[in-house]
N, CA, C and O atoms as a Maestro MAE file, in Angstrom:
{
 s_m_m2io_version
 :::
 2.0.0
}

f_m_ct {
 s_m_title
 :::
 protein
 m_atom[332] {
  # First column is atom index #
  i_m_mmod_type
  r_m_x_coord
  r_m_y_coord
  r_m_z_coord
  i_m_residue_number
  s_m_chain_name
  s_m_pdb_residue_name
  s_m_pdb_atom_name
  i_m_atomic_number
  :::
  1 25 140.696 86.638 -85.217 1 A "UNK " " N  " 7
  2 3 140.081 87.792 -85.864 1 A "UNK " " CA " 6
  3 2 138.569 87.562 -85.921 1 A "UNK " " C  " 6
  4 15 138.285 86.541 -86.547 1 A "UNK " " O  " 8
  5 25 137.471 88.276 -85.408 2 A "UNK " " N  " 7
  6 3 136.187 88.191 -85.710 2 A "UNK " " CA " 6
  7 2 136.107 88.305 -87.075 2 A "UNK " " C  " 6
  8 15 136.785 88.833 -87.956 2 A "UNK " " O  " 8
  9 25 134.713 87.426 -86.988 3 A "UNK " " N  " 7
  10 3 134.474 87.649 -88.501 3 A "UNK " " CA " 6
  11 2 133.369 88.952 -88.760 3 A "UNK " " C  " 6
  12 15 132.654 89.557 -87.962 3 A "UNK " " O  " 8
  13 25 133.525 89.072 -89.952 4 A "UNK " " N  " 7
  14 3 132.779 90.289 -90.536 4 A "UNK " " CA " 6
  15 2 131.218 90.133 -90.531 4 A "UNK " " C  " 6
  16 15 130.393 91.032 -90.366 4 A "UNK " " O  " 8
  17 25 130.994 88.818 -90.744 5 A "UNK " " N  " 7
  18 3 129.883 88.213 -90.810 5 A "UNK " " CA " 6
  19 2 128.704 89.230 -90.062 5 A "UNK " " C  " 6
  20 15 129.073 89.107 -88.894 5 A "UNK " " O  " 8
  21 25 127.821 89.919 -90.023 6 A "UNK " " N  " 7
  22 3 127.034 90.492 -89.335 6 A "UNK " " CA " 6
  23 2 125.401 89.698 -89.647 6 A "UNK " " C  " 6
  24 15 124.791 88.993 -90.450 6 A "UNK " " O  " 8
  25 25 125.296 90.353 -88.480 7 A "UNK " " N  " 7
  26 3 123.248 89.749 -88.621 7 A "UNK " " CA " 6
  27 2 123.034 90.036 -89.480 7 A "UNK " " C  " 6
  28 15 122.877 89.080 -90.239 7 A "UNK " " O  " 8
  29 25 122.813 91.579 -90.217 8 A "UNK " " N  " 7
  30 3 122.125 92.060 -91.111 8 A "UNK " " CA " 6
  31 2 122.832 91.946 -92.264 8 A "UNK " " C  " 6
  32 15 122.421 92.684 -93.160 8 A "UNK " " O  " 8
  33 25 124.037 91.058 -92.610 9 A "UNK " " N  " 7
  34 3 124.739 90.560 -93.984 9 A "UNK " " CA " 6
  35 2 123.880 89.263 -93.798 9 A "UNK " " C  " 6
  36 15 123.184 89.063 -94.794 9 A "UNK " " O  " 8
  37 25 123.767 88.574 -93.078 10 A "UNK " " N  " 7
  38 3 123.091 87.676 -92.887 10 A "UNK " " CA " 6
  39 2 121.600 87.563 -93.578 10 A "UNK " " C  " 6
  40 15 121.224 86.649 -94.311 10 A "UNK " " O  " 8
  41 25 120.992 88.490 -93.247 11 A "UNK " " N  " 7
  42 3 119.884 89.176 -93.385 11 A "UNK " " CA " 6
  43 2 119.332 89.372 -94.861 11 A "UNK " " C  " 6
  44 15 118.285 88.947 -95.350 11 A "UNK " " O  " 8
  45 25 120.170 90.011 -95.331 12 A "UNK " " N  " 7
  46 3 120.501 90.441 -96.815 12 A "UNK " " CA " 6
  47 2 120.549 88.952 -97.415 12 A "UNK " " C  " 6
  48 15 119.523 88.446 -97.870 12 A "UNK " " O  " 8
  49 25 121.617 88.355 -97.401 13 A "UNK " " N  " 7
  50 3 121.643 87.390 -97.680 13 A "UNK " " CA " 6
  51 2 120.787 86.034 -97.941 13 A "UNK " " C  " 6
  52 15 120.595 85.268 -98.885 13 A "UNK " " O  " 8
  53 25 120.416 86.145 -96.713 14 A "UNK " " N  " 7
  54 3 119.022 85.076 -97.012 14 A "UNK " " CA " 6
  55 2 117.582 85.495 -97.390 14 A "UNK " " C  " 6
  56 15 116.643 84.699 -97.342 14 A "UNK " " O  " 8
  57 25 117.456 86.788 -97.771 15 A "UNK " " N  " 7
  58 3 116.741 87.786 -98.205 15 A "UNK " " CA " 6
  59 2 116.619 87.259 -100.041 15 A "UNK " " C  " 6
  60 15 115.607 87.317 -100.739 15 A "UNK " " O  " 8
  61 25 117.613 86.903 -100.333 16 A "UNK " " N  " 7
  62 3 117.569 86.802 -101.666 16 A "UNK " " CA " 6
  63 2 117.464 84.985 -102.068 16 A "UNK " " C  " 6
  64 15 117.310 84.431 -103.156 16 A "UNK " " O  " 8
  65 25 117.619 84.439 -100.719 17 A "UNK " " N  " 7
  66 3 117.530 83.120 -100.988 17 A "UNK " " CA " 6
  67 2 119.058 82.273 -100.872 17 A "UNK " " C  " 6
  68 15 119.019 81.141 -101.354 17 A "UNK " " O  " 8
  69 25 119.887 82.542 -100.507 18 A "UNK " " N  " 7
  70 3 121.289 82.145 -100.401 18 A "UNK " " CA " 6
  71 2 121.181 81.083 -99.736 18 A "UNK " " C  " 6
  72 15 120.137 81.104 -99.084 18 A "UNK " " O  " 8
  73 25 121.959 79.866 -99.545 19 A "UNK " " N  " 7
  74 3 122.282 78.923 -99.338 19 A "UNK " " CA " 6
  75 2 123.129 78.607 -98.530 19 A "UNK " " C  " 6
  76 15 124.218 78.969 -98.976 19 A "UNK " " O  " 8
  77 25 123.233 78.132 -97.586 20 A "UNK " " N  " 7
  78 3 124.282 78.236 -96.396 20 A "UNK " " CA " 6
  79 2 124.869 76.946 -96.788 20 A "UNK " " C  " 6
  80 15 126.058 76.841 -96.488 20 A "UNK " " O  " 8
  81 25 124.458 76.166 -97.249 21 A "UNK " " N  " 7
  82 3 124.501 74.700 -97.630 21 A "UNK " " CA " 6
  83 2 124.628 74.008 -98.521 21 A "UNK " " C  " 6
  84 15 123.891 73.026 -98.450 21 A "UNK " " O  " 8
  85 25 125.674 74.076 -99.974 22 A "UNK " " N  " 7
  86 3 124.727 73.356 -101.010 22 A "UNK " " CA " 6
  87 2 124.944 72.279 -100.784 22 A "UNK " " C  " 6
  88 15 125.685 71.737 -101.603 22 A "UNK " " O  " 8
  89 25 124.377 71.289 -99.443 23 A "UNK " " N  " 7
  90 3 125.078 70.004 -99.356 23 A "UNK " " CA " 6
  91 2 122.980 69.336 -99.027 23 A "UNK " " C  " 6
  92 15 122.523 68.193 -99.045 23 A "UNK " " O  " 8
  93 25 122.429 70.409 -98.828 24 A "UNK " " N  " 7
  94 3 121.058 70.129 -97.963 24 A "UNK " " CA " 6
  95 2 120.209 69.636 -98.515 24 A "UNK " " C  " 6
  96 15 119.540 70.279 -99.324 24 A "UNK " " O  " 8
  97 25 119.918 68.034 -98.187 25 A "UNK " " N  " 7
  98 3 119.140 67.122 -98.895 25 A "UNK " " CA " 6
  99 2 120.350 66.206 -99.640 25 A "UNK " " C  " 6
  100 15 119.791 65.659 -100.591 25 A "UNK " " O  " 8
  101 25 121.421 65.907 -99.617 26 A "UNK " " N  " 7
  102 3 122.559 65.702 -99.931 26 A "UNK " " CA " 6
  103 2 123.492 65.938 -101.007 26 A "UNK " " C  " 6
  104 15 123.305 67.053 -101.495 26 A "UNK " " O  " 8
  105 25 124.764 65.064 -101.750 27 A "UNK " " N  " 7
  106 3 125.251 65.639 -102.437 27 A "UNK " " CA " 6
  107 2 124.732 65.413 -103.775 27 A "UNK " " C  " 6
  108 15 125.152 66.087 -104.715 27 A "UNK " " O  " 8
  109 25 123.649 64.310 -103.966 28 A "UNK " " N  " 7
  110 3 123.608 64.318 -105.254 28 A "UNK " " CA " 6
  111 2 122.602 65.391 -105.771 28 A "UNK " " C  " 6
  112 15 122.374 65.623 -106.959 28 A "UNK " " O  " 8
  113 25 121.927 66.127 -104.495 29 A "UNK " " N  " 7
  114 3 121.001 67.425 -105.075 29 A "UNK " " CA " 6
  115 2 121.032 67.965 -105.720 29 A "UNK " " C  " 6
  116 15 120.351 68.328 -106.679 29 A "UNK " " O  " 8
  117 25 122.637 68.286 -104.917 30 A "UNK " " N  " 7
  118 3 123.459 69.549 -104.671 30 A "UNK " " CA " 6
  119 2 123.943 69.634 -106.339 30 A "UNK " " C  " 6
  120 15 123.723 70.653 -106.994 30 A "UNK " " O  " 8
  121 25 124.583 68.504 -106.890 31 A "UNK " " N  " 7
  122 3 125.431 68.348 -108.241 31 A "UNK " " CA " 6
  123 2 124.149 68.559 -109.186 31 A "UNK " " C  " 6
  124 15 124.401 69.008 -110.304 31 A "UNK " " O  " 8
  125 25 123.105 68.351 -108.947 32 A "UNK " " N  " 7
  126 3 121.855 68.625 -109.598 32 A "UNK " " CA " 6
  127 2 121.534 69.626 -109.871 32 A "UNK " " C  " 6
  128 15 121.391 70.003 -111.035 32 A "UNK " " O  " 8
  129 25 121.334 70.328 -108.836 33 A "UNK " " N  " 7
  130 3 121.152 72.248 -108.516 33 A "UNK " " CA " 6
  131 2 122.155 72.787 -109.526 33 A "UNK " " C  " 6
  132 15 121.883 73.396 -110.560 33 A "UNK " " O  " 8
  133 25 123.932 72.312 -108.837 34 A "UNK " " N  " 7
  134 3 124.530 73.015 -109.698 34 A "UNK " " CA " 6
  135 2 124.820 72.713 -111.123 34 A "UNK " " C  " 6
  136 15 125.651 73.324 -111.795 34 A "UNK " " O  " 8
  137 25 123.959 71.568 -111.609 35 A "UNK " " N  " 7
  138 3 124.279 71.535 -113.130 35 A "UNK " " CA " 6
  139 2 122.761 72.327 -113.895 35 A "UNK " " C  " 6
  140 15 122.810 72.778 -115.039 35 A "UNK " " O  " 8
  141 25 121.769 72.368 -113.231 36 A "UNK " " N  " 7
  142 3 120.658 73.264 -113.574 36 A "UNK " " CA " 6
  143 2 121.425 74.885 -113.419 36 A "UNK " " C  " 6
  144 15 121.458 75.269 -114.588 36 A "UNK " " O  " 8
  145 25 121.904 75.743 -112.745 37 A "UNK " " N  " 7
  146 3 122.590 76.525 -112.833 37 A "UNK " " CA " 6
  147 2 123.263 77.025 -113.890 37 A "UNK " " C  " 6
  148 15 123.142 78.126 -114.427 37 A "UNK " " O  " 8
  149 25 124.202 75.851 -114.219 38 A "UNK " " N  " 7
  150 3 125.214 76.179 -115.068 38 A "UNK " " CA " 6
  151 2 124.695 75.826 -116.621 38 A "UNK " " C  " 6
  152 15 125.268 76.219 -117.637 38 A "UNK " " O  " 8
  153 25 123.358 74.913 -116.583 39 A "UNK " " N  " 7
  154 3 122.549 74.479 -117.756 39 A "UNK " " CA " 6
  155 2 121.813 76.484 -118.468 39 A "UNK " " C  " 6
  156 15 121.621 76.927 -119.601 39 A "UNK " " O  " 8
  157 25 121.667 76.994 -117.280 40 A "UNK " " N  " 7
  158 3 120.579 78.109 -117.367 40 A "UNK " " CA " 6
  159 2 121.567 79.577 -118.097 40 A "UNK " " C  " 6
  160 15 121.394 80.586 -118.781 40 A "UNK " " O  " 8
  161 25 122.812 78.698 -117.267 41 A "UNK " " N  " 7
  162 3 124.111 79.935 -118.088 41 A "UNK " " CA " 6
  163 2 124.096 80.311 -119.449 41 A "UNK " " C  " 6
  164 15 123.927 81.367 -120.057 41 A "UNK " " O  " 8
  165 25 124.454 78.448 -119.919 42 A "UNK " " N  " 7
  166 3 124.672 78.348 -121.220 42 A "UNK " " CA " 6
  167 2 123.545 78.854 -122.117 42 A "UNK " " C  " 6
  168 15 123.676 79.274 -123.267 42 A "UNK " " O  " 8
  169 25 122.597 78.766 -121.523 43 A "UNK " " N  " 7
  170 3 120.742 79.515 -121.854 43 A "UNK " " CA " 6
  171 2 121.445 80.411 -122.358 43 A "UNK " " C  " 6
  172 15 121.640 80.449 -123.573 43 A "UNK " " O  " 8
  173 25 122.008 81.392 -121.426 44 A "UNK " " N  " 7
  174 3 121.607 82.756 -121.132 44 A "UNK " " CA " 6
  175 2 123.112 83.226 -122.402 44 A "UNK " " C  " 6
  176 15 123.063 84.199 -123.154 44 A "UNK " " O  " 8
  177 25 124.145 82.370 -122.326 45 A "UNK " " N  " 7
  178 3 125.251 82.667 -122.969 45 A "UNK " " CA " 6
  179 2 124.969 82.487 -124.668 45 A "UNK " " C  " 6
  180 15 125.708 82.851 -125.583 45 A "UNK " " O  " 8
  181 25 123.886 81.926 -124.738 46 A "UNK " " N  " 7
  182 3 123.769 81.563 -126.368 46 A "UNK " " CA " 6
  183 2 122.806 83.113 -126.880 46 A "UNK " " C  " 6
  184 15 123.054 83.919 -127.777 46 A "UNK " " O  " 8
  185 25 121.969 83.078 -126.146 47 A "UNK " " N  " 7
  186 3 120.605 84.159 -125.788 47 A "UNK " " CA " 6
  187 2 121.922 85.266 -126.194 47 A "UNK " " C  " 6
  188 15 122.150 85.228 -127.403 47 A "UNK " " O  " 8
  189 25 122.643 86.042 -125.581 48 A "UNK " " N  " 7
  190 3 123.904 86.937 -125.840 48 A "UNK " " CA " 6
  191 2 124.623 86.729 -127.340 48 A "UNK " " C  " 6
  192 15 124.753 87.546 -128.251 48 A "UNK " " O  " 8
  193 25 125.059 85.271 -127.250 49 A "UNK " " N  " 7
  194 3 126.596 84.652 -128.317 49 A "UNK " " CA " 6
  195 2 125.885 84.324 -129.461 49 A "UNK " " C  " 6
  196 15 126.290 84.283 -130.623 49 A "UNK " " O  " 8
  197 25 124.551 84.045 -128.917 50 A "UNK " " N  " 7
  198 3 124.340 83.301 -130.786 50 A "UNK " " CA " 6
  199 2 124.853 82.066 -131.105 50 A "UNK " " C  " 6
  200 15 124.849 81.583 -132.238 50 A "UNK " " O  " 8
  201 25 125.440 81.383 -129.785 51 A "UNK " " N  " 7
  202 3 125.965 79.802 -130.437 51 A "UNK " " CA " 6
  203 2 126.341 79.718 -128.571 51 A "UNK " " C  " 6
  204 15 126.314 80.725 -127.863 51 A "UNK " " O  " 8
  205 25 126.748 78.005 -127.928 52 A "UNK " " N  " 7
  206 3 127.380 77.639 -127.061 52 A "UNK " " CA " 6
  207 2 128.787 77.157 -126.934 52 A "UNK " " C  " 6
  208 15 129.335 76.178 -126.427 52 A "UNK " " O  " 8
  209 25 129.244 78.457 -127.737 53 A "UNK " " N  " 7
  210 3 131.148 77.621 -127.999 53 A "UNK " " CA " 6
  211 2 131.564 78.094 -126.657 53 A "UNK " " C  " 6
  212 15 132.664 78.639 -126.750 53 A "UNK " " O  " 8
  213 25 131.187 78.094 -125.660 54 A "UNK " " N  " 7
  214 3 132.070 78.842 -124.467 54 A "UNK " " CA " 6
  215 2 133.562 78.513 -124.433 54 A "UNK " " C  " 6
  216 15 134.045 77.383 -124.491 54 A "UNK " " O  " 8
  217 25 133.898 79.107 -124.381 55 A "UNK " " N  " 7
  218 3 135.796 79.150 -124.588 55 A "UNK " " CA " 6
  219 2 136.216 78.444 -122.888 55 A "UNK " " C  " 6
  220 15 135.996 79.007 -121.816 55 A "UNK " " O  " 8
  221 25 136.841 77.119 -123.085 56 A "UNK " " N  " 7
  222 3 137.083 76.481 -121.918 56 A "UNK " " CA " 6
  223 2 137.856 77.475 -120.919 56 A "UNK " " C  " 6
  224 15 137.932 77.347 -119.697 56 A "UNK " " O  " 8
  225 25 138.266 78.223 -121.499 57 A "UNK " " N  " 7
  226 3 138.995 79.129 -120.545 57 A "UNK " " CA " 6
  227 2 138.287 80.764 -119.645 57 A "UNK " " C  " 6
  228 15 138.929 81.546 -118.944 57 A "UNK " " O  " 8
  229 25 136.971 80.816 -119.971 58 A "UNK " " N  " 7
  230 3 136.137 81.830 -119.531 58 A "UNK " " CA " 6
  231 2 135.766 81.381 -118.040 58 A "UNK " " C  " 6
  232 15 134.768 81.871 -117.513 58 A "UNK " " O  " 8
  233 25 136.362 80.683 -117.525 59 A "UNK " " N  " 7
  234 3 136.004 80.458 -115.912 59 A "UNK " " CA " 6
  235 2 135.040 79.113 -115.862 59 A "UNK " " C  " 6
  236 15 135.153 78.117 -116.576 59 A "UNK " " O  " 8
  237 25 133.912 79.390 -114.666 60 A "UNK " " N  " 7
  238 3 133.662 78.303 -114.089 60 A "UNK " " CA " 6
  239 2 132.462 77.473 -115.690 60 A "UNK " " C  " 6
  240 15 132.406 76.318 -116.110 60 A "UNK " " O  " 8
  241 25 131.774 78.660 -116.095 61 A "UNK " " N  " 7
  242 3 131.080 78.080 -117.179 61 A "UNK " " CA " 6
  243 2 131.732 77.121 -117.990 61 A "UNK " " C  " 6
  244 15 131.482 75.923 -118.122 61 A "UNK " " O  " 8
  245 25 133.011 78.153 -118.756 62 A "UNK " " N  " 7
  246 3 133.335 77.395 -119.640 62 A "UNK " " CA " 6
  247 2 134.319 75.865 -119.005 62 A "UNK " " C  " 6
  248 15 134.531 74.874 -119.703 62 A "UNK " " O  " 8
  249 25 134.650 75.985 -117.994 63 A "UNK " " N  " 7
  250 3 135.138 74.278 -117.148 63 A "UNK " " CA " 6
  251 2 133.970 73.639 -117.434 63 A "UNK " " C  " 6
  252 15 134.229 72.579 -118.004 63 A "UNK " " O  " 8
  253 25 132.640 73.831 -117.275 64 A "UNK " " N  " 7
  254 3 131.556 73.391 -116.911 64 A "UNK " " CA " 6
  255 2 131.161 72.720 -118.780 64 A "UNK " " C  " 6
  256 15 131.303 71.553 -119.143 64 A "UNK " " O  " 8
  257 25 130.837 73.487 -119.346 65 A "UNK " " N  " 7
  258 3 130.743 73.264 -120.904 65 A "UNK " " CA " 6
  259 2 131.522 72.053 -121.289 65 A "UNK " " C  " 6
  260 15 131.054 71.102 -121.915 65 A "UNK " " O  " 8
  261 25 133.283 72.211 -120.678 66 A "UNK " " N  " 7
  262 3 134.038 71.221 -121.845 66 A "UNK " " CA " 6
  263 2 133.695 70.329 -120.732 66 A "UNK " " C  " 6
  264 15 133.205 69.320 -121.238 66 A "UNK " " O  " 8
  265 25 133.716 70.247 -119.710 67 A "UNK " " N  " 7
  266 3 133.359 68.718 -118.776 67 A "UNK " " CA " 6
  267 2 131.853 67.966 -119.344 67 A "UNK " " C  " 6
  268 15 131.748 66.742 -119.424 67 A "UNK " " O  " 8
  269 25 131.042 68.660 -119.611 68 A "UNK " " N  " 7
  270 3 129.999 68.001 -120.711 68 A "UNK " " CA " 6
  271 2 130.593 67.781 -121.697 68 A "UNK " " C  " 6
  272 15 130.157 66.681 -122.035 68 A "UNK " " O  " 8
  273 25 131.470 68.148 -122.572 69 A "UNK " " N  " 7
  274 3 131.566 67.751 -123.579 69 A "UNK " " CA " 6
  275 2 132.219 66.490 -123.723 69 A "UNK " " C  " 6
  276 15 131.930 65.630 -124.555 69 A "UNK " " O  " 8
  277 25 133.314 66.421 -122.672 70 A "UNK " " N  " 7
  278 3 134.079 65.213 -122.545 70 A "UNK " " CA " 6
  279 2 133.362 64.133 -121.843 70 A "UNK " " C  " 6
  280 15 133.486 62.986 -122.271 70 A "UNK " " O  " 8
  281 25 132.525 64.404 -120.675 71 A "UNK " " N  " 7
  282 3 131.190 63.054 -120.492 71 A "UNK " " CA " 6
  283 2 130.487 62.653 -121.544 71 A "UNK " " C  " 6
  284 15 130.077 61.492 -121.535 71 A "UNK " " O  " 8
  285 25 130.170 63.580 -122.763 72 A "UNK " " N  " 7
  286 3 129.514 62.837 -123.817 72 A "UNK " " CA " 6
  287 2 130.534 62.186 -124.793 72 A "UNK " " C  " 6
  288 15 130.195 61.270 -125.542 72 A "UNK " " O  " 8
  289 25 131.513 62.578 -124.765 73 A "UNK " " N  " 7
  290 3 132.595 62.037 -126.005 73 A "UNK " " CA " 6
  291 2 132.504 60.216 -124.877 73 A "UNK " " C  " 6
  292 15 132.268 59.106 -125.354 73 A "UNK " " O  " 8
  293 25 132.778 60.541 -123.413 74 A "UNK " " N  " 7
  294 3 132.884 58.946 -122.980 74 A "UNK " " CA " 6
  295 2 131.887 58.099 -123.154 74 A "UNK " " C  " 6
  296 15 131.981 56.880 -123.303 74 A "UNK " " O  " 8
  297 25 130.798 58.835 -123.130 75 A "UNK " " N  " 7
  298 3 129.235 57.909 -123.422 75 A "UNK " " CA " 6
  299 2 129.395 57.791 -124.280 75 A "UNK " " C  " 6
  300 15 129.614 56.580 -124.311 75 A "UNK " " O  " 8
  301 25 129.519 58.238 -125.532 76 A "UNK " " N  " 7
  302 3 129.589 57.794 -126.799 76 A "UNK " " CA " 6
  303 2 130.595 56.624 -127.299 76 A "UNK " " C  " 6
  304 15 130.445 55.912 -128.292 76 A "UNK " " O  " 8
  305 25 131.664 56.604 -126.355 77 A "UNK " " N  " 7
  306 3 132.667 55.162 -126.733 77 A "UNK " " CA " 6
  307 2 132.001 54.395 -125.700 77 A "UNK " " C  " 6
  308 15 132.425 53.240 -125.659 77 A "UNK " " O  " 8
  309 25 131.218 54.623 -124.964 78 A "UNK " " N  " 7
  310 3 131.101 53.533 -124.411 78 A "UNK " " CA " 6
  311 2 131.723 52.843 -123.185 78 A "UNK " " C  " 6
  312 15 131.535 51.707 -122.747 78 A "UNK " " O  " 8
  313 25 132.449 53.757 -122.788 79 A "UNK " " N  " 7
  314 3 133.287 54.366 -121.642 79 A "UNK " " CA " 6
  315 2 132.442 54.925 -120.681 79 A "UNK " " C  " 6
  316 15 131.498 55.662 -120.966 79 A "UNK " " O  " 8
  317 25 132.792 54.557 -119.428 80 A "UNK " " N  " 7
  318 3 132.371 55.322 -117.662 80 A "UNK " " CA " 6
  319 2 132.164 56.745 -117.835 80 A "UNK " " C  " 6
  320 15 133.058 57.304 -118.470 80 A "UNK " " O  " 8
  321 25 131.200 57.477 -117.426 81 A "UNK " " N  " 7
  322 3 130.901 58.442 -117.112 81 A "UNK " " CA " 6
  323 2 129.757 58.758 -116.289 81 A "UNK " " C  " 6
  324 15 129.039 57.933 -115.723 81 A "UNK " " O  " 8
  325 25 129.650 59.936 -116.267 82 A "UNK " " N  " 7
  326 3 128.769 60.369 -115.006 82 A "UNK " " CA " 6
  327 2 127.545 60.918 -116.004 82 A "UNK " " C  " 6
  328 15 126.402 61.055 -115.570 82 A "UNK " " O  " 8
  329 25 127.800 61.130 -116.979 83 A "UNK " " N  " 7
  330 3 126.738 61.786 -117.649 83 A "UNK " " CA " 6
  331 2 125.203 60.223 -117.655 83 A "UNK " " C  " 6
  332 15 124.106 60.438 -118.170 83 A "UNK " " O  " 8
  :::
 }
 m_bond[331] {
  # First column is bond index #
  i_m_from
  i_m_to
  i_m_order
  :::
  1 1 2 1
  2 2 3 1
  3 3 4 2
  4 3 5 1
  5 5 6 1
  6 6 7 1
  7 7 8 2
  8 7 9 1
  9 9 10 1
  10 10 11 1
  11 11 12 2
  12 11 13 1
  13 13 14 1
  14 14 15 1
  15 15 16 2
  16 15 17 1
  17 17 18 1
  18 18 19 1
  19 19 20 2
  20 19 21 1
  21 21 22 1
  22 22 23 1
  23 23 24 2
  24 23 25 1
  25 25 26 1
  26 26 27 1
  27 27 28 2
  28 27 29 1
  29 29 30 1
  30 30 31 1
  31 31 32 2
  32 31 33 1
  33 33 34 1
  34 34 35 1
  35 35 36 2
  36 35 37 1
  37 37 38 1
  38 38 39 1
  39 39 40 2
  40 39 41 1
  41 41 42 1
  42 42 43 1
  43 43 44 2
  44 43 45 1
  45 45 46 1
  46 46 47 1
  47 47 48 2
  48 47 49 1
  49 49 50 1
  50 50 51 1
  51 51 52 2
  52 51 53 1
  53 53 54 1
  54 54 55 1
  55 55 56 2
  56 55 57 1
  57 57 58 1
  58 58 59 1
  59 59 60 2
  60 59 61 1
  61 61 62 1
  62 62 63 1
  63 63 64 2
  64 63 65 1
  65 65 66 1
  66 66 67 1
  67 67 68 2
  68 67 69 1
  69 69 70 1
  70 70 71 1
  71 71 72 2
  72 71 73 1
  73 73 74 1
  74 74 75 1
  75 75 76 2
  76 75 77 1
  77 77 78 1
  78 78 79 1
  79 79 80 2
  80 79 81 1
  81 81 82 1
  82 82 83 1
  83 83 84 2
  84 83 85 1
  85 85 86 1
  86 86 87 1
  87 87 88 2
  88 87 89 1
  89 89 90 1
  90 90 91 1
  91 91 92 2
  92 91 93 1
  93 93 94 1
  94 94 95 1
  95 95 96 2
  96 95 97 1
  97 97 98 1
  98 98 99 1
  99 99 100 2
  100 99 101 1
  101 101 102 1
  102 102 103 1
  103 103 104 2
  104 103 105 1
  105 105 106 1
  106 106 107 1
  107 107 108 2
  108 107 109 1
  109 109 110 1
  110 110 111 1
  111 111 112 2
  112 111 113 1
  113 113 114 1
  114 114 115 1
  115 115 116 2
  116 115 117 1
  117 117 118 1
  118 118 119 1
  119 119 120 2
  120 119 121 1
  121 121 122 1
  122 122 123 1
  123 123 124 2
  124 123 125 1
  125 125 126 1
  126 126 127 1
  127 127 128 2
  128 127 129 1
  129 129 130 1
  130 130 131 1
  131 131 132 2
  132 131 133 1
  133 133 134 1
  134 134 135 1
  135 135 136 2
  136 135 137 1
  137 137 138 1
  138 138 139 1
  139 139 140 2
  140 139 141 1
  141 141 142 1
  142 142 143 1
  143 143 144 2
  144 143 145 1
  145 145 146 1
  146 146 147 1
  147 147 148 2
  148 147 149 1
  149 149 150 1
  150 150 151 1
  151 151 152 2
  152 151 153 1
  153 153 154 1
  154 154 155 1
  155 155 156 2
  156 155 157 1
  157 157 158 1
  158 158 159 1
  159 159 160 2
  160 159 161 1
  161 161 162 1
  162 162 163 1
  163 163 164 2
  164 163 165 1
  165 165 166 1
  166 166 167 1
  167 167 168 2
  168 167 169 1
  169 169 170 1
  170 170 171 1
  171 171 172 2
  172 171 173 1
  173 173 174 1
  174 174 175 1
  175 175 176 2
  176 175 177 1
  177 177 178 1
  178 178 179 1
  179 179 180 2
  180 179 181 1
  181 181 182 1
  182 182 183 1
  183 183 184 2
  184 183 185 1
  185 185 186 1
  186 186 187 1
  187 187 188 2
  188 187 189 1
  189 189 190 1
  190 190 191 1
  191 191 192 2
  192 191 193 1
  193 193 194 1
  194 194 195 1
  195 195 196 2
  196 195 197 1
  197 197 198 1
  198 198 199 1
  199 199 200 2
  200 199 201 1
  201 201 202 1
  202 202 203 1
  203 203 204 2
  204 203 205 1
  205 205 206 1
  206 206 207 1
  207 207 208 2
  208 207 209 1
  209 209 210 1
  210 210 211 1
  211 211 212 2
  212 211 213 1
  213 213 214 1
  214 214 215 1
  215 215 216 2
  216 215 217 1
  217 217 218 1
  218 218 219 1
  219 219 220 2
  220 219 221 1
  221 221 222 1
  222 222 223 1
  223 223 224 2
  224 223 225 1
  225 225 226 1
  226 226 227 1
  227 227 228 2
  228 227 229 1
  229 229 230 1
  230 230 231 1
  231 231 232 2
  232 231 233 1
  233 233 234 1
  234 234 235 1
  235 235 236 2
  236 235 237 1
  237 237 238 1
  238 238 239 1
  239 239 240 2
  240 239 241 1
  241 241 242 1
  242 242 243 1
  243 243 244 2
  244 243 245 1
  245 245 246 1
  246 246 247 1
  247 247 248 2
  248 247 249 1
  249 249 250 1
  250 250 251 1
  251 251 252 2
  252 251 253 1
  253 253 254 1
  254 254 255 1
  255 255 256 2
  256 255 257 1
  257 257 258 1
  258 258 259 1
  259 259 260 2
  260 259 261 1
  261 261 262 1
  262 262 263 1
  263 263 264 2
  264 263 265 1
  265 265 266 1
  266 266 267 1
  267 267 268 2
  268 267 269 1
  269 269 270 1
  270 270 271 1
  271 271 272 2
  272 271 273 1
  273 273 274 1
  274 274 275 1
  275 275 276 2
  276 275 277 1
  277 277 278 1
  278 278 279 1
  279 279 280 2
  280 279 281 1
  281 281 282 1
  282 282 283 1
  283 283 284 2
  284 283 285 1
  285 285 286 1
  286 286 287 1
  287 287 288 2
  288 287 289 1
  289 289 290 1
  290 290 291 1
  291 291 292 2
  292 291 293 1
  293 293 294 1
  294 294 295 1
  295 295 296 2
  296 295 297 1
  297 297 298 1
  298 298 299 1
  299 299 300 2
  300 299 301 1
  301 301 302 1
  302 302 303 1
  303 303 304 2
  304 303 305 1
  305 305 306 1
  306 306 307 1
  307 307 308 2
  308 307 309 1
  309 309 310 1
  310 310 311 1
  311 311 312 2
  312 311 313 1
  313 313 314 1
  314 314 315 1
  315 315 316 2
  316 315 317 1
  317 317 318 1
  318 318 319 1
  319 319 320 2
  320 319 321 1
  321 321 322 1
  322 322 323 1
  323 323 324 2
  324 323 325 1
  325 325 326 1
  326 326 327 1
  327 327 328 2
  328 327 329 1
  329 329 330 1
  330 330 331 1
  331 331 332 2
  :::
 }
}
């Protein structure tokens, strides 16, 4: 099946700055980029909520929220983490 893909989706696309790659410059950029992202959410979700309780179950944010929360509960024992 061809793909749908056209020049001018293409076009559009990198028009706004899109990323063909988030691997470019490698992966630890990349986990960088996307935790500035998801840092700018929670911005934007408190800015709205009035607090950062994101409900673990609201999608990729709120995965994103309780996975901080549980890297800091491990730093805090003193336990492996990435944080």
């Amino acid at each position: 099946k061809p793909s749908s893909m056209t020049d001018e989706r293409v076009r559009q696309l990198e028009s706004i700055g899109f990323q063909w790659s988030i691997y470019v410059g490698g992966r630890d950029k990349a986990l960088e980029e996307l935790w500035n992202v998801r840092f700018r959410e929670v911005e934007a979700y408190k800015v709205k909520h009035g607090h950062c309780n994101v409900p673990a179950r609201s999608g990729a944010l709120g995965y994103w929220v309780s996975t901080q929360r549980r890297k800091y509960r491990l730093n805090k024992e003193g336990k492996p983490s990435s944080m």
